[in-house]
Structure formats: C-alpha cells, structure tokens
N, C-alpha and C positions, 0 to 999 in steps of 0.2 A: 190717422190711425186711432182705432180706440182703445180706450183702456184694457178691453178684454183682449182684442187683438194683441198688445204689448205683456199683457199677463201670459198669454198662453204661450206666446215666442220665449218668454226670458223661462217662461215652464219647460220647456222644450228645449234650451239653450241648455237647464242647469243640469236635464235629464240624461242631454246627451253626454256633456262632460262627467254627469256619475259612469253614464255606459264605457266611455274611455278610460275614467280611471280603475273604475272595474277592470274592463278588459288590460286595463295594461297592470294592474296588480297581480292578474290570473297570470300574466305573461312573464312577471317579473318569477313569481312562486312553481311555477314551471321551471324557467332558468335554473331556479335556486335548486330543484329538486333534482333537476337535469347534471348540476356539478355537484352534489351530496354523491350521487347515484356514482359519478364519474369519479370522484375522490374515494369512495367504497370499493370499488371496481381497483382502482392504484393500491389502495391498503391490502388487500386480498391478494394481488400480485407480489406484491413486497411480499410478504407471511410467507406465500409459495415458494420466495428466495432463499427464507431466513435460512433454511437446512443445509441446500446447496454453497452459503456464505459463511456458515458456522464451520461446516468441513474442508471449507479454502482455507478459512483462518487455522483450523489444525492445524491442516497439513503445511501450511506455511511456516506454526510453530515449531513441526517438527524440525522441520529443513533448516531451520534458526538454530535449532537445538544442535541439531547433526552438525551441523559450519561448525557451533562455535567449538565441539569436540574435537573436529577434525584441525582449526586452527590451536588445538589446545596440544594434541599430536603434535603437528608441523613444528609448532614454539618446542616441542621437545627434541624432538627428530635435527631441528638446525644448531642446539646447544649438545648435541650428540656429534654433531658434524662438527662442530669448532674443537668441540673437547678431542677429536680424533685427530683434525688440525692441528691441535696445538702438542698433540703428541708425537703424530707422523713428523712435524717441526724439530722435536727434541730427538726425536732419534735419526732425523739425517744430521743436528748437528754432532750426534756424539758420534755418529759413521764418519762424519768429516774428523773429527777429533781423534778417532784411533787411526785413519789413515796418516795425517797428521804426524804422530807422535811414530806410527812404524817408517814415515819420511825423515825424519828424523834421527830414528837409532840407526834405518840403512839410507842415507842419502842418495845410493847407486840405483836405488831400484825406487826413483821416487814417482809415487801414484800423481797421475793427473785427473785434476775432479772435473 
C-alpha cells in the first residue's frame, strides 16, 4: 500500500467517525429536547391541577374545622350526660331515703324497692 493510499483511508476513517459523532450528538440533542419538551408538557399538567388541589385542601380544612367543632360539642354534650348522671343518681338515692325513713315511721306498710 502507498502512502497516499494510507493517507486517504485514515482521511476517511477520521471523517467517518466526525460524521458519527456528529450524528450521534444530533441524536443525543434531540433526546435532550424530546424530555425538556416532555418535562414542560408534566409542568403545564401539574399547574392545570394546582386549582383543583388548592380547593381539595380547603375543603378538607373545612371538614377538619367542622370534626373538631362537632368533637368539641360531643366533649360537652357527654359532661351534660354525666352531670345528669350523677344527678338522676342523687335523686333516686334520696327517693330511696324517704322511702326508707316512711319504712320506718310505718313498719306495716313497708315499700319494697
């Protein structure tokens, strides 16, 4: 082989490997622009959510708000119920206690509780 011969292969050798890394640059910058494109396109759908997700979180707070009222009720509503408890309690013992006491003054006519 001559020299010219081996000049123009390794010319040709290093031209091709430009034309590949070319092409595969062009390929890579495509890619690159193909998931920008694709990550823009997700960001844009997000944004379309944000409305629909800001008025879930409201109305979520409301319904938080509303519970803890309604458990703030109840906690009163059950200290209403004891306190009537512990009333209804003292007045069947003093019902027991005048029965008691007229068992007592009439033994003959004694109440059974």
């Amino acid at each position: 082989m001559s020299t010219t011969t081996i000049v123009v292969i390794v010319v040709v050798a290093v031209l091709v490997l430009a034309l590949v890394a070319l092409l595969a640059s062009k390929a890579a910058t495509r890619r690159r622009e193909h998931r920008r494109q694709e990550a823009q396109r997700l960001r844009q759908q997000a944004v379309r959510h944000d409305e629909p997700i800001a008025a879930e979180r409201s109305r979520v707070e409301n319904l938080r708000d509303e519970a803890d009222v309604l458990r703030a009720e109840a906690d009163q509503a059950e200290h209403r119920v004891a306190e009537a408890e512990r009333d209804l309690a003292l007045e069947e013992a003093r019902q027991e206690d005048r029965l008691r006491e007229a068992d007592r003054i009439d033994p003959g006519r004694a109440h059974r509780a």
